[in-house]
N, CA and C atoms as a LAMMPS dump frame, in Angstrom:
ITEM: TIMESTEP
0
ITEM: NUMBER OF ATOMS
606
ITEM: BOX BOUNDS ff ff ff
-5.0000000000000000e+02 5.0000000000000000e+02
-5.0000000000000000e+02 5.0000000000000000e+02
-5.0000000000000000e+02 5.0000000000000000e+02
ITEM: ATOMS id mol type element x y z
1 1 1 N -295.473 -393.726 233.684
2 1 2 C -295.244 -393.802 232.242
3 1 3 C -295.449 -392.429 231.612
4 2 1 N -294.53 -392.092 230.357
5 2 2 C -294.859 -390.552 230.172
6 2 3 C -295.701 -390.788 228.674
7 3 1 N -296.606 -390.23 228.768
8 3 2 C -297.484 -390.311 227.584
9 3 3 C -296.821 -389.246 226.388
10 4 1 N -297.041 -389.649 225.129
11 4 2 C -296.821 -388.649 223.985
12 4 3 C -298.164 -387.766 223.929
13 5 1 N -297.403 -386.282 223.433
14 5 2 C -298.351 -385.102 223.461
15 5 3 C -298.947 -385.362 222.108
16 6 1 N -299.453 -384.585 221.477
17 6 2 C -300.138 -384.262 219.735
18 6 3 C -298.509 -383.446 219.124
19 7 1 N -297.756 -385.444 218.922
20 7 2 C -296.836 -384.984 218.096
21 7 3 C -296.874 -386.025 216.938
22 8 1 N -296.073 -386.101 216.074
23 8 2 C -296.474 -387.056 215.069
24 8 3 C -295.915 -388.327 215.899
25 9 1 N -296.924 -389.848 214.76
26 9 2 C -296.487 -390.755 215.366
27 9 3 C -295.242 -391.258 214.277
28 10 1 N -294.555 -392.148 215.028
29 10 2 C -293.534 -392.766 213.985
30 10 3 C -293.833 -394.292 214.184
31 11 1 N -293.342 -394.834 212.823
32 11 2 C -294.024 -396.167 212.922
33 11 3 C -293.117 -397.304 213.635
34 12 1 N -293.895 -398.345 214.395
35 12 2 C -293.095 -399.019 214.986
36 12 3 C -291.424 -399.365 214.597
37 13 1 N -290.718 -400.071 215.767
38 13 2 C -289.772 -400.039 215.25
39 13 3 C -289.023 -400.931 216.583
40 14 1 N -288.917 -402.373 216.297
41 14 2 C -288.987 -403.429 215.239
42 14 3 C -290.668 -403.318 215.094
43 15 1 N -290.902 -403.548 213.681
44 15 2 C -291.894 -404.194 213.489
45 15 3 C -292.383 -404.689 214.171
46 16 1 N -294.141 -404.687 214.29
47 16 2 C -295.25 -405.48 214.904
48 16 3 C -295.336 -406.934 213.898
49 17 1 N -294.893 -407.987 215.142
50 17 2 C -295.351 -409.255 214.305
51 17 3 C -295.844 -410.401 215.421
52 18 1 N -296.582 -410.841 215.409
53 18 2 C -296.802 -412.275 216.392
54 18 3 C -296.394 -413.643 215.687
55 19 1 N -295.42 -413.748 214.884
56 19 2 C -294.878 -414.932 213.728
57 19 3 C -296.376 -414.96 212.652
58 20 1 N -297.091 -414.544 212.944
59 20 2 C -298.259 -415.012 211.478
60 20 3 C -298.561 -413.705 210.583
61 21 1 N -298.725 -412.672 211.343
62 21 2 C -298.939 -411.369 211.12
63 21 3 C -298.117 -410.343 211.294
64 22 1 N -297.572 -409.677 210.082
65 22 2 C -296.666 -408.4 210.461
66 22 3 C -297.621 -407.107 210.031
67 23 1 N -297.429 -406.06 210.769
68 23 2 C -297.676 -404.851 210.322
69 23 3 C -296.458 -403.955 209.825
70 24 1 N -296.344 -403.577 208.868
71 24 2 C -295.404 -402.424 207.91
72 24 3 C -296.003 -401.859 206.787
73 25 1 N -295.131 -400.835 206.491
74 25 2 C -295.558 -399.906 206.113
75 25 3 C -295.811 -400.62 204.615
76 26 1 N -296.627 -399.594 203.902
77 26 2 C -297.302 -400.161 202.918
78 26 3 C -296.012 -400.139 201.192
79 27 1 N -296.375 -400.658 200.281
80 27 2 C -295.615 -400.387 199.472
81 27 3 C -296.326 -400.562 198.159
82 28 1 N -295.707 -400.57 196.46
83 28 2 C -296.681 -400.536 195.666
84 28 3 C -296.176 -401.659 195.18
85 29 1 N -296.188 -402.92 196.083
86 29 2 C -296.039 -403.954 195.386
87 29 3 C -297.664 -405.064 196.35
88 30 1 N -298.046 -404.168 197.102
89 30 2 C -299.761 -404.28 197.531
90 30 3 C -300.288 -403.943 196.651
91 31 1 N -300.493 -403.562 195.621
92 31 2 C -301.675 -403.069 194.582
93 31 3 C -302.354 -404.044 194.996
94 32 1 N -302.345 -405.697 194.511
95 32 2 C -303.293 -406.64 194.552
96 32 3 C -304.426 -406.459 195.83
97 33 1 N -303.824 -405.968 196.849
98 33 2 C -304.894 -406.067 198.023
99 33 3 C -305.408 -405.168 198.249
100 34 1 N -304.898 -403.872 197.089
101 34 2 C -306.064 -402.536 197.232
102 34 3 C -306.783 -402.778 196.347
103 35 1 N -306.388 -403.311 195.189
104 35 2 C -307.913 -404.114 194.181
105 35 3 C -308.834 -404.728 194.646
106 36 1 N -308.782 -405.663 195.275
107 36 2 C -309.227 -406.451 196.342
108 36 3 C -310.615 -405.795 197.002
109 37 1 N -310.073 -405.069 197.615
110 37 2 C -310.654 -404.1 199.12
111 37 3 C -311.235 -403.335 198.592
112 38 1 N -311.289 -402.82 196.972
113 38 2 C -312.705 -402.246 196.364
114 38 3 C -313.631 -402.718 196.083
115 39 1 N -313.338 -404.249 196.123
116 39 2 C -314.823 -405.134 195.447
117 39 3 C -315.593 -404.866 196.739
118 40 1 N -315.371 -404.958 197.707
119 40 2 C -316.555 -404.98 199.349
120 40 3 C -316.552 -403.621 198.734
121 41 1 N -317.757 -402.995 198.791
122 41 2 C -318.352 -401.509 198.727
123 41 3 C -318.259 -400.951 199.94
124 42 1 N -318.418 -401.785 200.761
125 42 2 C -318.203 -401.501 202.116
126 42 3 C -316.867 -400.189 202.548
127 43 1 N -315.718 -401.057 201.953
128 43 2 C -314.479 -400.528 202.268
129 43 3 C -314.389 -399.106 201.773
130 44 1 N -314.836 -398.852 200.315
131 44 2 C -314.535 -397.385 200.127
132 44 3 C -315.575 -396.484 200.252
133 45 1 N -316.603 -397.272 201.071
134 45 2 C -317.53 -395.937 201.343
135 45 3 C -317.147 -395.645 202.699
136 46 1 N -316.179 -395.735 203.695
137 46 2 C -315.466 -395.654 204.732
138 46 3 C -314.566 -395.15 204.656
139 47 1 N -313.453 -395.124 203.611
140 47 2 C -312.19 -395.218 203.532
141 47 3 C -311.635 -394.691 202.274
142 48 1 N -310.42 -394.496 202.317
143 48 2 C -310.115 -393.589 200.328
144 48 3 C -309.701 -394.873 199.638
145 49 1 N -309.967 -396.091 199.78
146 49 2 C -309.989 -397.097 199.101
147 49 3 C -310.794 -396.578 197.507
148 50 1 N -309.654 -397.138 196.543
149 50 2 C -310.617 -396.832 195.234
150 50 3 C -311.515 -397.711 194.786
151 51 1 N -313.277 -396.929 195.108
152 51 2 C -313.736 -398.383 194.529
153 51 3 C -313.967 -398.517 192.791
154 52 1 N -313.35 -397.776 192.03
155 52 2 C -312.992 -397.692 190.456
156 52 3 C -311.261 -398.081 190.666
157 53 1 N -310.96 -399.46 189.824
158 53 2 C -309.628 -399.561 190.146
159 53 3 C -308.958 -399.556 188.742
160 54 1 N -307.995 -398.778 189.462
161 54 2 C -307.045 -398.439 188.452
162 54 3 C -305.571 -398.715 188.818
163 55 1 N -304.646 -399.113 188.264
164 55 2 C -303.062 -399.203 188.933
165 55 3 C -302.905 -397.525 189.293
166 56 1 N -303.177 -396.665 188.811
167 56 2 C -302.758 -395.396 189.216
168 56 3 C -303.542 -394.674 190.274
169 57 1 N -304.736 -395.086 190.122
170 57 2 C -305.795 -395.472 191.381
171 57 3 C -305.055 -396.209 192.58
172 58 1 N -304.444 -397.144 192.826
173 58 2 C -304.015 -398.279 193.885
174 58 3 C -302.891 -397.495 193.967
175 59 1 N -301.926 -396.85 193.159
176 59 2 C -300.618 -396.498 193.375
177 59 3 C -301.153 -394.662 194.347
178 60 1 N -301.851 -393.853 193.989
179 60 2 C -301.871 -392.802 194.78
180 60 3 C -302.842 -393.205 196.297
181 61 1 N -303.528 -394.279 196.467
182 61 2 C -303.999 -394.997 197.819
183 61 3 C -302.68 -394.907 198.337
184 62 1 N -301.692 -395.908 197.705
185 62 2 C -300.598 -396.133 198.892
186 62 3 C -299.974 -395.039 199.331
187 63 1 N -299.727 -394.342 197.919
188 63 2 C -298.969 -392.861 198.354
189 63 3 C -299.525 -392.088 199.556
190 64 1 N -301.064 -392.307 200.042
191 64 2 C -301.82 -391.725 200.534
192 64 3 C -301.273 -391.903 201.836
193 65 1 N -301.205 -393.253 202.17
194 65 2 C -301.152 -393.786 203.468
195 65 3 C -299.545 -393.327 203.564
196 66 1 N -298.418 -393.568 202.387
197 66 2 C -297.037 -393.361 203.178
198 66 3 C -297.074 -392.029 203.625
199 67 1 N -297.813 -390.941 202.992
200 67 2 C -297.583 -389.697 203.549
201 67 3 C -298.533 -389.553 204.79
202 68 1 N -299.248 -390.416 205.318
203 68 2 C -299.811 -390.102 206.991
204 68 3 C -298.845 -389.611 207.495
205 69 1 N -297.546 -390.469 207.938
206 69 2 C -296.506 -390.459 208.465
207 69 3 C -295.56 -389.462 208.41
208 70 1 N -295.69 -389.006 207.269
209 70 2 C -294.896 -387.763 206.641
210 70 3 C -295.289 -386.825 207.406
211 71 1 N -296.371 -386.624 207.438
212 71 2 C -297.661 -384.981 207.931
213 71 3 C -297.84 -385.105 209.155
214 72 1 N -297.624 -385.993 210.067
215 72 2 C -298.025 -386.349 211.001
216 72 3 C -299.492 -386.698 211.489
217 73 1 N -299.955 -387.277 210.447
218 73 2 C -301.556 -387.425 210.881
219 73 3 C -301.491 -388.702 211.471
220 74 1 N -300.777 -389.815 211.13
221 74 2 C -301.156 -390.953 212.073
222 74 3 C -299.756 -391.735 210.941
223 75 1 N -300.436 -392.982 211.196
224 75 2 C -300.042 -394.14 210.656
225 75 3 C -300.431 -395 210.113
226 76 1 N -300.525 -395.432 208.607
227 76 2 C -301.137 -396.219 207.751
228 76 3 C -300.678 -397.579 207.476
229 77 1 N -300.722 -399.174 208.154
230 77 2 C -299.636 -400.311 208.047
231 77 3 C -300.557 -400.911 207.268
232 78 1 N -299.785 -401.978 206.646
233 78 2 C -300.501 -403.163 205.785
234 78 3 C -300.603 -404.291 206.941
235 79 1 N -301.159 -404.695 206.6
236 79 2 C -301.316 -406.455 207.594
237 79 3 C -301.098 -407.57 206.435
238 80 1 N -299.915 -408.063 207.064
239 80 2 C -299.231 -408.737 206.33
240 80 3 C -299.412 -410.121 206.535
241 81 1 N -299.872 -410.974 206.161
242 81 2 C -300.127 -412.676 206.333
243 81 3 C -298.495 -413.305 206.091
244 82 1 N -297.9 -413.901 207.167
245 82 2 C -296.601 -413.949 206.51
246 82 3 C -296.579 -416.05 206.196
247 83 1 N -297.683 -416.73 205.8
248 83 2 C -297.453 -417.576 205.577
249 83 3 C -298.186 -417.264 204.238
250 84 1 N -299.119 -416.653 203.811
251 84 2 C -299.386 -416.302 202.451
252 84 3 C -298.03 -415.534 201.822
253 85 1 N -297.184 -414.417 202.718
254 85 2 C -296.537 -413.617 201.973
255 85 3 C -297.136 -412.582 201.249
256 86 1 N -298.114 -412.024 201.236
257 86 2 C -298.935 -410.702 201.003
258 86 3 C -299.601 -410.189 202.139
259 87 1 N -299.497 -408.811 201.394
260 87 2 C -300.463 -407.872 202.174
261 87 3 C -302.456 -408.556 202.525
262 88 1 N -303.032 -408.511 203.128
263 88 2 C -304.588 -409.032 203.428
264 88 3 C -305.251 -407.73 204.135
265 89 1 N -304.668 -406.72 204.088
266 89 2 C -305.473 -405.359 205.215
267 89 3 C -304.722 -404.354 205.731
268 90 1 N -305.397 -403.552 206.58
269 90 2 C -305.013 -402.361 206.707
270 90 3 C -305.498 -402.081 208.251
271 91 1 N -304.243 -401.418 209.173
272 91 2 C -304.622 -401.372 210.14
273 91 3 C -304.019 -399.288 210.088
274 92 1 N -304.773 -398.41 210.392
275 92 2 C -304.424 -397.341 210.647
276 92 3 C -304.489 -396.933 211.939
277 93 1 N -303.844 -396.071 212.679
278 93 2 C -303.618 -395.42 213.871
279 93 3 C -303.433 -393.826 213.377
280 94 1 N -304.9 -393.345 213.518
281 94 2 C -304.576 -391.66 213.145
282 94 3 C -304.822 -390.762 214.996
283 95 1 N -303.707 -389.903 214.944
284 95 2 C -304.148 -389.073 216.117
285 95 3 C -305.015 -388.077 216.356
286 96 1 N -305.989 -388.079 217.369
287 96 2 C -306.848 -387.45 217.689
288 96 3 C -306.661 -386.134 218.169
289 97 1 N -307.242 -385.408 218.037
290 97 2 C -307.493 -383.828 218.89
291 97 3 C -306.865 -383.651 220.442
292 98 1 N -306.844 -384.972 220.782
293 98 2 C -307.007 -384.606 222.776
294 98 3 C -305.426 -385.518 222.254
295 99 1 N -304.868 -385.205 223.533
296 99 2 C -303.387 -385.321 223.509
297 99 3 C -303.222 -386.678 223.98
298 100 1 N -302.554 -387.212 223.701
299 100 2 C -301.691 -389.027 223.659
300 100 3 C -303.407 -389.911 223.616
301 101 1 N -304.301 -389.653 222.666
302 101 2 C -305.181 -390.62 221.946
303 101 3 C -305.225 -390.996 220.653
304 102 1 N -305.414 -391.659 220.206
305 102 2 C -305.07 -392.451 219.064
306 102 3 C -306.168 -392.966 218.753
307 103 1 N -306.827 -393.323 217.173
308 103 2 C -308.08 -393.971 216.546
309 103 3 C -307.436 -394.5 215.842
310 104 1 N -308.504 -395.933 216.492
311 104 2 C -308.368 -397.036 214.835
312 104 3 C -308.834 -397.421 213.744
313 105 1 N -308.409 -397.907 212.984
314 105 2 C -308.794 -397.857 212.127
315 105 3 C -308.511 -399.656 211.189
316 106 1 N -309.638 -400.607 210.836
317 106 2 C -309.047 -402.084 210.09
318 106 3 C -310.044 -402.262 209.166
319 107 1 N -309.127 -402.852 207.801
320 107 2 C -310.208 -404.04 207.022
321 107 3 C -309.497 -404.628 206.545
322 108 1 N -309.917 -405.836 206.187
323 108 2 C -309.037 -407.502 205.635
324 108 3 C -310.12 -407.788 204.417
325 109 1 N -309.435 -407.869 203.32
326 109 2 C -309.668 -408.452 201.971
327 109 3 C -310.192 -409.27 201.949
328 110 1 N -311.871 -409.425 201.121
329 110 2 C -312.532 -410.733 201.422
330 110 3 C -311.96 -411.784 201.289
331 111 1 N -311.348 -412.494 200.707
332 111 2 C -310.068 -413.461 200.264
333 111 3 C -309.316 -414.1 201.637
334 112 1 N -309.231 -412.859 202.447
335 112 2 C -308.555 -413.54 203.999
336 112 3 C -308.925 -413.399 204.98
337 113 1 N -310.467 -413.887 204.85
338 113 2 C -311.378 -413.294 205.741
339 113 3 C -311.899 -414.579 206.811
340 114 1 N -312.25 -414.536 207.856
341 114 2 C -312.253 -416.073 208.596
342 114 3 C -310.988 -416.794 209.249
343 115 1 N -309.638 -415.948 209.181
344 115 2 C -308.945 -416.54 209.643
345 115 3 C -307.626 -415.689 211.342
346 116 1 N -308.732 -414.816 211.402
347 116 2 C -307.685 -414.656 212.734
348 116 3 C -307.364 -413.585 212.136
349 117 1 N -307.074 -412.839 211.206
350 117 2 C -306.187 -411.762 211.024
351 117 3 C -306.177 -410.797 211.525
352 118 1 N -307.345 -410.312 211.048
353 118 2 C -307.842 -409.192 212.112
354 118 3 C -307.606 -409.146 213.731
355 119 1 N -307.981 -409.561 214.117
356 119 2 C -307.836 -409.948 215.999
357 119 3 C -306.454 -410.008 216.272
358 120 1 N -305.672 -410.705 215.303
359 120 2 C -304.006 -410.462 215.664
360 120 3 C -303.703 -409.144 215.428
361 121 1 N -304.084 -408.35 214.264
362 121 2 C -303.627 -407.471 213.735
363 121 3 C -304.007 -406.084 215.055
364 122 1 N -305.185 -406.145 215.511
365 122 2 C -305.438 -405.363 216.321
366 122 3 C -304.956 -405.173 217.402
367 123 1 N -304.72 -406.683 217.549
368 123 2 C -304.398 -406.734 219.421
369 123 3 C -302.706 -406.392 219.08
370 124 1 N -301.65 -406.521 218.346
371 124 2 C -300.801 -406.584 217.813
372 124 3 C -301.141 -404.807 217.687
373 125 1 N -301.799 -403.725 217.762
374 125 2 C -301.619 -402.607 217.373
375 125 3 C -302.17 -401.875 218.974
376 126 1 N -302.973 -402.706 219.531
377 126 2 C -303.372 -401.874 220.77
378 126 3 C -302.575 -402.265 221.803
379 127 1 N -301.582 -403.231 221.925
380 127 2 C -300.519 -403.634 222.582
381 127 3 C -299.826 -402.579 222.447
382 128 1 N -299.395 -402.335 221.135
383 128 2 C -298.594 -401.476 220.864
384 128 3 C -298.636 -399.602 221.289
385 129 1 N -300.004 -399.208 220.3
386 129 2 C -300.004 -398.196 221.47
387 129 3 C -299.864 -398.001 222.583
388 130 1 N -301.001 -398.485 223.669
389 130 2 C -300.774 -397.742 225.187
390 130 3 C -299.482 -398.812 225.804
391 131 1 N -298.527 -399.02 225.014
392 131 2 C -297.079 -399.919 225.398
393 131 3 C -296.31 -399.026 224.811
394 132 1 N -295.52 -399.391 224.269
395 132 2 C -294.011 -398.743 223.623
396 132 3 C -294.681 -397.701 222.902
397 133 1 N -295.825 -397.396 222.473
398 133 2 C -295.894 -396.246 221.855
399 133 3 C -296.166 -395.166 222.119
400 134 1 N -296.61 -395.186 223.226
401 134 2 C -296.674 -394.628 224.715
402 134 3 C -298.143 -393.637 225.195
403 135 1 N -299.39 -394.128 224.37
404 135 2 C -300.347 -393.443 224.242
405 135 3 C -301.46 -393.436 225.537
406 136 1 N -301.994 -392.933 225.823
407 136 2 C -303.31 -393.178 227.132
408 136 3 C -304.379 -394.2 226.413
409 137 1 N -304.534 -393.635 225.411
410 137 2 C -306.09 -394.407 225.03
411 137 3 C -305.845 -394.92 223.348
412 138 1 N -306.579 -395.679 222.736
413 138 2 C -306.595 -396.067 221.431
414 138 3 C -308.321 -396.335 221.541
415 139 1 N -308.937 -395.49 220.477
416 139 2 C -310.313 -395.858 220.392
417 139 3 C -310.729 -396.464 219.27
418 140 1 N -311.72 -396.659 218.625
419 140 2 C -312.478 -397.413 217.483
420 140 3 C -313.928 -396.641 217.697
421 141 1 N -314.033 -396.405 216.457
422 141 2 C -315.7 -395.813 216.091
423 141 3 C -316.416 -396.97 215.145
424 142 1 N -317.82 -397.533 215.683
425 142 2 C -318.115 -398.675 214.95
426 142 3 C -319.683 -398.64 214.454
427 143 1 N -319.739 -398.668 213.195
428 143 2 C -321.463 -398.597 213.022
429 143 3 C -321.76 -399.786 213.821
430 144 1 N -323.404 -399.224 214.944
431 144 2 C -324.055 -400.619 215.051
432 144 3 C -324.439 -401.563 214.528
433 145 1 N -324.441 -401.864 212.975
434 145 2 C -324.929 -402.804 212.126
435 145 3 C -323.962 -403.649 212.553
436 146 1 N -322.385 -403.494 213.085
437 146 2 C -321.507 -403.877 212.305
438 146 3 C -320.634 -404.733 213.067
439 147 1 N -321.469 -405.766 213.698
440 147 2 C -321.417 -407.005 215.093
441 147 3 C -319.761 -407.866 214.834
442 148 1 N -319.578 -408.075 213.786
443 148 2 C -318.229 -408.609 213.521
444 148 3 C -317.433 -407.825 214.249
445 149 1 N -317.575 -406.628 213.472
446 149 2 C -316.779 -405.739 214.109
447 149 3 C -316.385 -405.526 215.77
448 150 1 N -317.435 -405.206 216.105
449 150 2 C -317.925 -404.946 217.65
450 150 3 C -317.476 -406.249 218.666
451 151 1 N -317.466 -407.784 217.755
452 151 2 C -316.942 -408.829 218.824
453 151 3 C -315.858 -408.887 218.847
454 152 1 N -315.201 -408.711 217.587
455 152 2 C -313.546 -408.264 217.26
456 152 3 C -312.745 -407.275 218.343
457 153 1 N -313.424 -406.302 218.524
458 153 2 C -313.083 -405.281 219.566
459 153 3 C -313.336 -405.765 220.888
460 154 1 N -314.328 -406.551 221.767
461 154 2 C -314.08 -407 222.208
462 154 3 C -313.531 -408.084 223.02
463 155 1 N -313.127 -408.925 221.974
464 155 2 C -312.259 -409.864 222.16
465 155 3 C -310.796 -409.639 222.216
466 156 1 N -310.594 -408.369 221.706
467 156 2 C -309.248 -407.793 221.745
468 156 3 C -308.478 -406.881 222.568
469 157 1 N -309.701 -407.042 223.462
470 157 2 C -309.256 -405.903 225.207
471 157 3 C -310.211 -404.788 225.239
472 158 1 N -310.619 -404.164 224.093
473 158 2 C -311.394 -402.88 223.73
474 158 3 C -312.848 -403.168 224.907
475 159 1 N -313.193 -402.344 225.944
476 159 2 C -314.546 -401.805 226.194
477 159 3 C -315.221 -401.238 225.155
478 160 1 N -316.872 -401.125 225.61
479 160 2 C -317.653 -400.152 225.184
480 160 3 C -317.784 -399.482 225.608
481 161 1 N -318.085 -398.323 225.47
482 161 2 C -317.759 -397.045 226.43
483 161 3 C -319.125 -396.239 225.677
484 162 1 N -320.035 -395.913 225.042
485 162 2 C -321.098 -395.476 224.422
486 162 3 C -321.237 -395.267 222.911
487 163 1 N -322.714 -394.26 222.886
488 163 2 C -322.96 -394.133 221.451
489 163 3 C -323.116 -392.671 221.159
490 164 1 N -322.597 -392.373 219.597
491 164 2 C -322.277 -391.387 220.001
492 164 3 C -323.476 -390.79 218.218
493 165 1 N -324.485 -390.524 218.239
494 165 2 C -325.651 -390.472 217.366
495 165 3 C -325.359 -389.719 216.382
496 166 1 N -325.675 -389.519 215.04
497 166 2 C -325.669 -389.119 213.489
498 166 3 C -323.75 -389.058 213.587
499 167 1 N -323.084 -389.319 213.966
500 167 2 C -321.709 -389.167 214.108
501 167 3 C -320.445 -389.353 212.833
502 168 1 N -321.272 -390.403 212.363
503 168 2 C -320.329 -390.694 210.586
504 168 3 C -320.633 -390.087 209.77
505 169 1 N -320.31 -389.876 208.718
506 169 2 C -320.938 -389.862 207.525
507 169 3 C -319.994 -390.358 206.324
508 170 1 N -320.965 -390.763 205.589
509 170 2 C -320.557 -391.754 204.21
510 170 3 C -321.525 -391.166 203.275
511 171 1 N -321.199 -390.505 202.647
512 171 2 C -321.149 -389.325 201.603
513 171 3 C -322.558 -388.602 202.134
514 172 1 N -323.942 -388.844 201.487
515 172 2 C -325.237 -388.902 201.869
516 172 3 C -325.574 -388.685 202.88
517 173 1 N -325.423 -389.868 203.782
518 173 2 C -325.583 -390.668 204.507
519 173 3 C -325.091 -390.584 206.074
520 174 1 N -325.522 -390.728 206.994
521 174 2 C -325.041 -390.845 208.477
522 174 3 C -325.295 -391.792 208.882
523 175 1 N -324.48 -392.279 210.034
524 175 2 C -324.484 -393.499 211.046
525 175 3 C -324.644 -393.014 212.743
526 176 1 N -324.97 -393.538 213.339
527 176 2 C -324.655 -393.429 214.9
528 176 3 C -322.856 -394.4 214.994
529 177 1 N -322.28 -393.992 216.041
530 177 2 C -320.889 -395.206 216.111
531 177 3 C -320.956 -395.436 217.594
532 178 1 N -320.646 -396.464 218.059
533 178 2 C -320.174 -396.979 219.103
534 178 3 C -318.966 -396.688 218.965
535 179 1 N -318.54 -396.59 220.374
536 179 2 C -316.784 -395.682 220.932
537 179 3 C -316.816 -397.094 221.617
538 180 1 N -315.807 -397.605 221.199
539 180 2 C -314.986 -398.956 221.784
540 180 3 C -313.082 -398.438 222.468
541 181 1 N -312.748 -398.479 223.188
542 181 2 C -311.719 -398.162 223.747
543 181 3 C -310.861 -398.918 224.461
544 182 1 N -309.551 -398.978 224.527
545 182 2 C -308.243 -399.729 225.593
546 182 3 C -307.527 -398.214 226.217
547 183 1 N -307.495 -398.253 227.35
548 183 2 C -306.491 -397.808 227.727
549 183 3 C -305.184 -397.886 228.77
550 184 1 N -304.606 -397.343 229.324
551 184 2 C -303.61 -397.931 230.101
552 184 3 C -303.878 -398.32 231.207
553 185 1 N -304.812 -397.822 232.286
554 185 2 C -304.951 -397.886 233.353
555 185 3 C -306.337 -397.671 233.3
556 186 1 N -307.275 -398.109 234.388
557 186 2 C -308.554 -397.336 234.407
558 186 3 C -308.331 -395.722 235.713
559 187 1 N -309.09 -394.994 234.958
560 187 2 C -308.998 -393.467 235.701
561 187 3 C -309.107 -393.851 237.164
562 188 1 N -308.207 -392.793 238.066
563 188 2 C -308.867 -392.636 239.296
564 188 3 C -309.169 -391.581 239.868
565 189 1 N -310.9 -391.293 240.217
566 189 2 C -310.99 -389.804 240.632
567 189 3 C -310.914 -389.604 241.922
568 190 1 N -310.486 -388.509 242.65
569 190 2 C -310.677 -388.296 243.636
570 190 3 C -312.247 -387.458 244.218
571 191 1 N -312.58 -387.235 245.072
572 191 2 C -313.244 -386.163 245.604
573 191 3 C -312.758 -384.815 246.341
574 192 1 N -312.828 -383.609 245.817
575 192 2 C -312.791 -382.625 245.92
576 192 3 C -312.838 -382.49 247.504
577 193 1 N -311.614 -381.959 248.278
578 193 2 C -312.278 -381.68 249.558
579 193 3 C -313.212 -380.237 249.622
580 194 1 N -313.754 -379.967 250.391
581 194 2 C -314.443 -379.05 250.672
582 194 3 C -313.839 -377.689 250.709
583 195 1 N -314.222 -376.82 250.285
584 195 2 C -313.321 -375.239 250.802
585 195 3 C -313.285 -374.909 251.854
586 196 1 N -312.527 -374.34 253.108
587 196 2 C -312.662 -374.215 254.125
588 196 3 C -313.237 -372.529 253.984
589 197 1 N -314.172 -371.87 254.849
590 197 2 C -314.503 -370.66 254.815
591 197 3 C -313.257 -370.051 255.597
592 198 1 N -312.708 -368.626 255.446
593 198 2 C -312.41 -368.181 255.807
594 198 3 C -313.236 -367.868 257.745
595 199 1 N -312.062 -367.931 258.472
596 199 2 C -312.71 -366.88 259.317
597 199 3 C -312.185 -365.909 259.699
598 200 1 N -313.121 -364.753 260.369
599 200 2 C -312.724 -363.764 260.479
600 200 3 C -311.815 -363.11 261.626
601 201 1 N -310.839 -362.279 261.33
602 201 2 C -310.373 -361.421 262.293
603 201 3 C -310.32 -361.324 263.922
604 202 1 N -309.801 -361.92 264.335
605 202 2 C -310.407 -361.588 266.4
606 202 3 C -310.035 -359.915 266.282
């Protein structure tokens, strides 16, 4: 399989959907679910979620996310409930430093919370990377407080792979994160044969 280098990503194409959940790109007819996603304090002390909402506030969020794509920093989708017919969350895929890795990034609107979304939405995005999108690895950085989180990831293929100490920060403030990861294959190392010494001259 040939992996993508540190080039921009482009967003799926057909669409990510499992019939309940689509991921696409965001638009400004989501305002409602970036209003939403400021009441959890949670969300915008993580994220450029506005937690002061304003329509012009919610309208430069989205702008935010369509231009990931533009710049090549990653990819910003809505998670789409398609038996509600609205947006419920946000799944991002921004690219990392090291070549064909990818970070994730989710949150779901208290409102559609308890019902599967998430776990589709993810597995529905880490399918997607190290598959058609052609990446080695897709990781997740997770505060330890943050056990929802952490069973979510592993219920969705993601290992734990370690901790990585004072590593976040939220304004003030630092976290330690757990590195949760999928990738395509597990590594295989070899062992180094030995150098042979030269010998000398007859």
């Amino acid at each position: 399989m040939t992996y993508r280098a540190s080039v921009p990503v482009r967003y799926p194409d057909p669409m990510l959907t499992d019939g309940q959940i689509r991921l696409r790109p965001w638009s400004h007819d989501d305002l409602d679910a970036i209003r939403e996603a400021g009441t959890d304090l949670s969300i915008p002390a993580g994220t450029t979620v506005p937690s002061r909402w304003s329509v012009e506030a919610g309208r430069d969020f989205i702008g935010r996310q369509l231009r990931r794509a533009e710049t090549g920093e990653g990819i910003s989708l809505a998670m789409h409930a398609i038996e509600l017919d609205r947006a419920v969350g946000l799944i991002s895929m921004m690219l990392r430093p090291q070549p064909s890795v990818i970070g994730l990034g989710y949150w779901v609107v208290p409102s559609a919370r308890r019902n599967g979304f998430a776990r589709r939405a993810v597995t529905l995005a880490g399918d997607w990377a190290i598959g058609p999108g052609g990446f080695a690895r897709i990781e997740a950085w997770v505060e330890p407080h943050n056990q929802p989180s952490q069973a979510l990831l592993l219920a969705t293929g993601f290992e734990l792979e370690g901790r990585l100490r004072s590593f976040l920060a939220f304004g003030d403030s630092r976290s330690d994160a757990l590195v949760y990861s999928r990738i395509t294959a597990p590594m295989r190392f070899t062992t180094p044969r030995p150098l042979r010494t030269p010998r000398s001259p007859n």
